[in-house]
KOLMARNU-272318 format. One record per residue (C-alpha): residue number from 0; residue in one letter; chain; x, y, z. Coordinates in nm, 3 decimals. Layout:
// KOLMARNU-272318
+-----+-----+-------+---------+---------+---------+
|   n | res | chain |       X |       Y |       Z |
+-----+-----+-------+---------+---------+---------+
| NUM |   A |     A |       X |       Y |       Z |
...
+-----+-----+-------+---------+---------+---------+
//
This chain:
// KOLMARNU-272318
+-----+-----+-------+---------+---------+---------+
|   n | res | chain |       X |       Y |       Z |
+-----+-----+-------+---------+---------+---------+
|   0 |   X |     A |   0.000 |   0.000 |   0.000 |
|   1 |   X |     A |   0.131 |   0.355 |  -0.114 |
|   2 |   X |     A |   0.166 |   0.575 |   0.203 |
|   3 |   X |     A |   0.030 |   0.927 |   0.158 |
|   4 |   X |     A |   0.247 |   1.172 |  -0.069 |
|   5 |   X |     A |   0.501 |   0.841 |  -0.143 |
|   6 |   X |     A |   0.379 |   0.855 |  -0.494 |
|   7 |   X |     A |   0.282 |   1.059 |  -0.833 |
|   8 |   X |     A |   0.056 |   1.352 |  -0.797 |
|   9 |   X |     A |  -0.247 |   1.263 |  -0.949 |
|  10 |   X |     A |  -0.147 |   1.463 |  -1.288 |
|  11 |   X |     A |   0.120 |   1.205 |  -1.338 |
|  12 |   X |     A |  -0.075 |   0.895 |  -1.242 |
|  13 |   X |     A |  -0.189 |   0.699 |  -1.570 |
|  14 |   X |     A |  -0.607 |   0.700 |  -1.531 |
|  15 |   X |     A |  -0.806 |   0.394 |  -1.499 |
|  16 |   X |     A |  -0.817 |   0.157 |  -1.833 |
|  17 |   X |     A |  -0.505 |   0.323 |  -2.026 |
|  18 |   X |     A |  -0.278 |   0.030 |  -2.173 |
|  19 |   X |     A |   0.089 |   0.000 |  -2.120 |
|  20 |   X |     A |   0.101 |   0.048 |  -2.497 |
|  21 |   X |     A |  -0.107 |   0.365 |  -2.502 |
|  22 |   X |     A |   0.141 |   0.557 |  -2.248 |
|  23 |   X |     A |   0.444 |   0.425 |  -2.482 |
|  24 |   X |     A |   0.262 |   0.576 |  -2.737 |
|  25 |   X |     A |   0.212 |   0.911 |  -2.624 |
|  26 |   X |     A |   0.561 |   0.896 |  -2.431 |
|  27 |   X |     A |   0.753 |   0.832 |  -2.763 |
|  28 |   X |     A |   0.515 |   1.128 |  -2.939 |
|  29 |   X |     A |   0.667 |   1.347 |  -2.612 |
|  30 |   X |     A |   1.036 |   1.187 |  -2.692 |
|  31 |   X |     A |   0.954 |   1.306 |  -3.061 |
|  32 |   X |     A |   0.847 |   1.648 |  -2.969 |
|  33 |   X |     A |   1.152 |   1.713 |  -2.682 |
|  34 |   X |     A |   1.320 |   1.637 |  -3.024 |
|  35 |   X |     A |   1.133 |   1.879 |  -3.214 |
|  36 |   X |     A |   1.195 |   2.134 |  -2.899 |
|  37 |   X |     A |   1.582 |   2.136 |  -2.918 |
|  38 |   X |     A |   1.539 |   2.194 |  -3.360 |
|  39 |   X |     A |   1.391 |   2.511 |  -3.256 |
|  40 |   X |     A |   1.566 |   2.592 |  -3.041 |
|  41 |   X |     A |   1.868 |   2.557 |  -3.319 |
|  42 |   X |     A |   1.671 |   2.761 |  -3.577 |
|  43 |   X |     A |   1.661 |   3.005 |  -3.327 |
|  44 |   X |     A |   2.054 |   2.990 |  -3.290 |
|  45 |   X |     A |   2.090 |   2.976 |  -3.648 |
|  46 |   X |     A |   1.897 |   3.341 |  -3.695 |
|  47 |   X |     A |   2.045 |   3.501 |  -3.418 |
|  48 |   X |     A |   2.405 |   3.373 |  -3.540 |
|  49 |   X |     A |   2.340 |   3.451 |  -3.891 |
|  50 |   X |     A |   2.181 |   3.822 |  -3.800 |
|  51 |   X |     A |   2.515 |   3.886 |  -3.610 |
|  52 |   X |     A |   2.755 |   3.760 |  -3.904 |
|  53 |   X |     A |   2.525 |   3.992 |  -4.110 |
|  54 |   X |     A |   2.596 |   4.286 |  -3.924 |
|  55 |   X |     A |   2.979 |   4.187 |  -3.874 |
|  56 |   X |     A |   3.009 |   4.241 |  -4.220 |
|  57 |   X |     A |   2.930 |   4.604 |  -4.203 |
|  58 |   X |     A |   3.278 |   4.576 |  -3.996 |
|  59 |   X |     A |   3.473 |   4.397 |  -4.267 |
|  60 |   X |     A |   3.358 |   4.607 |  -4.530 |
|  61 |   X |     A |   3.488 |   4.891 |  -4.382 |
|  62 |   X |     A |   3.768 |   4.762 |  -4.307 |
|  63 |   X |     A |   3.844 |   4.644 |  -4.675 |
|  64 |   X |     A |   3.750 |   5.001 |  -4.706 |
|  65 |   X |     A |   4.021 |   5.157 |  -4.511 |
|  66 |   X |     A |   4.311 |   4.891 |  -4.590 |
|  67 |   X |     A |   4.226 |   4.962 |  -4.994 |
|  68 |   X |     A |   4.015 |   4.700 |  -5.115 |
|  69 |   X |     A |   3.738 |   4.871 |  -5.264 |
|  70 |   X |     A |   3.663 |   4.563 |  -5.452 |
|  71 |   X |     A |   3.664 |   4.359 |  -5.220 |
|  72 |   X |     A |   3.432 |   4.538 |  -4.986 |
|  73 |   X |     A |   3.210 |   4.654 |  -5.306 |
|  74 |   X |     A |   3.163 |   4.284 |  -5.354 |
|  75 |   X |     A |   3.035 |   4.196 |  -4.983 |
|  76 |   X |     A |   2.812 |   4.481 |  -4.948 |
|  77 |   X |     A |   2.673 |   4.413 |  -5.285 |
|  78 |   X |     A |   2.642 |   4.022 |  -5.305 |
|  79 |   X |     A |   2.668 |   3.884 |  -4.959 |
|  80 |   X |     A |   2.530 |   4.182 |  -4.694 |
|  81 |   X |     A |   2.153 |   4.135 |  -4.681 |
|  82 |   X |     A |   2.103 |   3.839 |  -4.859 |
|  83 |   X |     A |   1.840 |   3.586 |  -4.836 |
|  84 |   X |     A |   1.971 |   3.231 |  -4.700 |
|  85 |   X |     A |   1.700 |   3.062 |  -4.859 |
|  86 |   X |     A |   1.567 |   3.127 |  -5.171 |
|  87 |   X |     A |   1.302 |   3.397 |  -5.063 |
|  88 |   X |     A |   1.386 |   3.437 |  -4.706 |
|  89 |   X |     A |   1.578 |   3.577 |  -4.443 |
|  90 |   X |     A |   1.578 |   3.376 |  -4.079 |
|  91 |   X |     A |   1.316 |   3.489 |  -3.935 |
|  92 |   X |     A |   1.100 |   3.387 |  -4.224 |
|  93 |   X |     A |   1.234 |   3.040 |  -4.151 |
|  94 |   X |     A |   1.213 |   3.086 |  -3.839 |
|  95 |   X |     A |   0.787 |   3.184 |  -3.810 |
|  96 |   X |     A |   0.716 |   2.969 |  -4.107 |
|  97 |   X |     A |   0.883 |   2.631 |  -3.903 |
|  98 |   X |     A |   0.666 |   2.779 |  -3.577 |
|  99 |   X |     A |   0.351 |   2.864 |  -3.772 |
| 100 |   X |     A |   0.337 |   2.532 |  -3.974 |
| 101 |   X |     A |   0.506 |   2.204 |  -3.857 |
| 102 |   X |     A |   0.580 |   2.292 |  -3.534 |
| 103 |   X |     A |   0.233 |   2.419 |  -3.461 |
| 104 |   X |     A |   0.093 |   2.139 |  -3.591 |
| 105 |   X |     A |   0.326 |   1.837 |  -3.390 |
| 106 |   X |     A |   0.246 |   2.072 |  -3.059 |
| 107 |   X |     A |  -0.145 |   2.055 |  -3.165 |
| 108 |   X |     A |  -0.090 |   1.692 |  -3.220 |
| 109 |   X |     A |   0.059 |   1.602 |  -2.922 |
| 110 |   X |     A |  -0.191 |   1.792 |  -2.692 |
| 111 |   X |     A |  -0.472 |   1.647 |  -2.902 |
| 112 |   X |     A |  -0.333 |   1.260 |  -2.874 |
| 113 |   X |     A |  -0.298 |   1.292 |  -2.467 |
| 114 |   X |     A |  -0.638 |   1.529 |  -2.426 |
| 115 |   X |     A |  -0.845 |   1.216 |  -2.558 |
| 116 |   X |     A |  -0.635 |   0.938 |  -2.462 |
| 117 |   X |     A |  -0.543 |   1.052 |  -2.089 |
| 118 |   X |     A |  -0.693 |   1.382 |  -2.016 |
| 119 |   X |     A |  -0.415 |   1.612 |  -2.088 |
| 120 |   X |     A |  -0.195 |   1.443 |  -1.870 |
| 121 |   X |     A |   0.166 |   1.460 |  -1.971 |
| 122 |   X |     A |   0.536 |   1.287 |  -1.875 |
| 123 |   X |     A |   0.322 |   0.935 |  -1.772 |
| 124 |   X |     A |   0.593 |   0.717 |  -1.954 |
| 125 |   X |     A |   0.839 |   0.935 |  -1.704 |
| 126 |   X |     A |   0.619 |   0.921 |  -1.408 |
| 127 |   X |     A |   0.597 |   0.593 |  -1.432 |
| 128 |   X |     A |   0.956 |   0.514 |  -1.520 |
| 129 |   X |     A |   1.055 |   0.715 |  -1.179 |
| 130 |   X |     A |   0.826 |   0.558 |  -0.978 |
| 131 |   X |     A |   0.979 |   0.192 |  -1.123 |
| 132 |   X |     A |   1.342 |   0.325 |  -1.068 |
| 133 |   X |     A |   1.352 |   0.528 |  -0.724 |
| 134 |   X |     A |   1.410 |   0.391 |  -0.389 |
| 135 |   X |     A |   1.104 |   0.470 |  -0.180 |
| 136 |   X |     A |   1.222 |   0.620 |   0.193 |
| 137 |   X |     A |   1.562 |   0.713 |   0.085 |
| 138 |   X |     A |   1.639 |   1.082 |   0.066 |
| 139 |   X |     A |   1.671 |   1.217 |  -0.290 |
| 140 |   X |     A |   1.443 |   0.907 |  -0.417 |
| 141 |   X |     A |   1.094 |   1.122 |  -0.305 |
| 142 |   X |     A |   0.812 |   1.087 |  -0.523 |
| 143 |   X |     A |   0.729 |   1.496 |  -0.512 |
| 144 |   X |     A |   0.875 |   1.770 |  -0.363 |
| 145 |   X |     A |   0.828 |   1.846 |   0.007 |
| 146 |   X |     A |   0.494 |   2.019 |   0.077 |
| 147 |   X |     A |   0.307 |   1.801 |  -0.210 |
| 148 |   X |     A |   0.132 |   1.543 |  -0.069 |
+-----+-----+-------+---------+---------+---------+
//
């Protein structure tokens, strides 16, 4: 018998009827999505690093400027300075059109799967990993933080 607080909150507690293969479902949809998460989160990278090098090259052209290499610096402000990545587009194009469109849609997806299938609830694969893998009654190995319960 589970003593009192020496388990999941009731979020993270799989409700009554849900299959072992239903939360492995919807956990490897979340592992998908973390994956989807940390893409982002490199597009993001990618425009902010690409923005800077952008504007570094006012630098260099000046630079090319002032050492004599009109050329040079003609052809970076002319060819390279504002230009698109992608045909069309500039970062943050990329950027809003990976938000607007796939990764809206996976996000509306994944809230959709686990709003019919377990009401919303999310991390049960996890909750239910930790509560397989921790020691109950040993310090560190508590099922919720102090004060839950």
């Amino acid at each position: 018998m589970e003593r009192h607080g020496d388990g999941p909150d009731e979020r993270h507690r799989r409700p009554a009827g849900v299959s072992d293969e239903t939360v492995a479902a919807l956990g490897k949809l979340s592992e998908a999505l973390e994956c989807v998460e940390r893409v982002r989160g490199h597009l993001y990278s990618l425009h902010q690093l690409v923005g800077h090098a952008d504007l570094m090259l006012d630098d260099a052209v000046e630079m090319f400027r002032a050492a004599g290499h009109d050329r040079i610096a003609d052809r970076i402000d002319a060819d390279l300075l504002g230009r698109n990545v992608i045909a069309g587009r500039w970062t943050f194009q990329v950027v809003e059109d990976f938000d607007d469109g796939y990764y809206a849609l996976f996000r509306d997806l994944d809230r959709a799967a686990r709003e019919e299938l377990v009401g919303g609830r999310r991390h049960l694969y996890e909750a239910e990993m930790k509560e397989r893998r921790r020691t109950r009654g040993l310090p560190g190995h508590e099922a919720r933080p102090a004060g839950e319960g």
